[in-house]
N, C-alpha and C positions, 0 to 999 in steps of 0.2 A: 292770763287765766280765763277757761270760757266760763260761760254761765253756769253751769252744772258745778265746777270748780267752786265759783263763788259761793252760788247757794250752800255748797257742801261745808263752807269754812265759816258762812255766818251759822250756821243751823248747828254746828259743834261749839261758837263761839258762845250760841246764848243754852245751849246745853251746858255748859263751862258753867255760867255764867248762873244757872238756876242752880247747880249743885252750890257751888258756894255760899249762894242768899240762904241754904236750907230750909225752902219753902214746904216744903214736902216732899211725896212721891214727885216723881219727875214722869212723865207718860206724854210720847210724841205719836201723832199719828200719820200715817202715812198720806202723802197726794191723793186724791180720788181721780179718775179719770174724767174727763173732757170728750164732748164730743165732736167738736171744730175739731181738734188735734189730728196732724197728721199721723203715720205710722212712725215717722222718727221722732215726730214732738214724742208723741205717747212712747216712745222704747227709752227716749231720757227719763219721762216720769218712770216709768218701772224702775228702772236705775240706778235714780236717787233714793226712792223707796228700799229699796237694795243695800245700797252703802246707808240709809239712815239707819236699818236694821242693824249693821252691822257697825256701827255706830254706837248707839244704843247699846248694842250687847257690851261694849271693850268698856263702856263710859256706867253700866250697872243702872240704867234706865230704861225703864218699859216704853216699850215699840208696841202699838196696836196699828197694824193692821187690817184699813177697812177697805175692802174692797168690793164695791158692786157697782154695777152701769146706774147712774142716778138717772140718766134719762130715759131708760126703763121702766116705766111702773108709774107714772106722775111723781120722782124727785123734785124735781127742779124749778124755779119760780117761771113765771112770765119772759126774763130774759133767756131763760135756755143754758143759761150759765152757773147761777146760784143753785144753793138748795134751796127748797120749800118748807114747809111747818113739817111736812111727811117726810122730805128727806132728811131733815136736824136730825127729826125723834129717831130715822133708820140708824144714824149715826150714834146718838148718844144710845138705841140699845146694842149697838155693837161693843162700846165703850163700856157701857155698866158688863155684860157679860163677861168682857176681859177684865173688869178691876174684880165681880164675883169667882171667876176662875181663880184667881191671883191672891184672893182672900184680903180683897181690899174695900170693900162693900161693908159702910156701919163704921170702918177707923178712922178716927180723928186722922187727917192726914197733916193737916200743919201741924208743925211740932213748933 
C-alpha cells in the first residue's frame, strides 16, 4: 500500500469512526499547499483532496475546500511551513463561509 493509499484508508477510518461517536456535523478540510513541495508531492496533495471530496460525498460529510497559496500574502509563521495568526483566521473565514452557505452558522451542532 503506498502512502496516498494509506492516508486514504486512515482518513475514511476516522471519518467511520466520527459518524458513529455522533459528535455532530462531520466537516474535513482539505490539504493546503506547501511550498518546498515538488510538482509530484503537490499533484498527490491535489489528489487526495480529490478522493477526500469524493469521500466525503458517498460518506454524507461536508468537504470544505480551502485553497489559497498561504505563502503569499504573509500566511505563514517564521518556519515557512506553518500558518500564522493571519493565515488561521484566512482559514477559519473560509470555514465559517462554508458552514454560513450550508446554514450551519448559530446550530447547536452536538447533538
Amino acid at each position: 500500500m503506498d502512502e496516498t493509499e494509506e492516508m486514504m484508508q486512515k482518513y475514511e477510518e476516522m471519518i467511520q469512526r466520527l459518524k458513529e461517536e455522533r459528535l455532530g456535523e462531520v466537516v474535513v478540510m482539505g490539504i493546503l499547499p506547501r511550498q518546498d513541495l515538488s510538482e509530484a508531492l503537490d499533484s498527490k496533495r491535489v489528489e487526495v483532496n480529490r478522493r477526500l471530496k469524493e469521500v466525503c460525498g458517498g460518506s454524507k460529510v461536508r468537504y470544505c475546500d480551502v485553497e489559497f497559496n498561504p505563502w503569499r500574502g504573509g500566511f505563514l509563521g517564521r518556519d515557512g511551513l506553518h500558518l500564522n495568526a493571519r493565515g488561521a483566521d484566512m482559514v477559519a473565514r473560509q470555514v465559517f463561509m462554508m458552514m454560513k452557505t450550508l446554514n450551519l452558522v448559530g446550530r447547536r451542532l452536538v447533538k
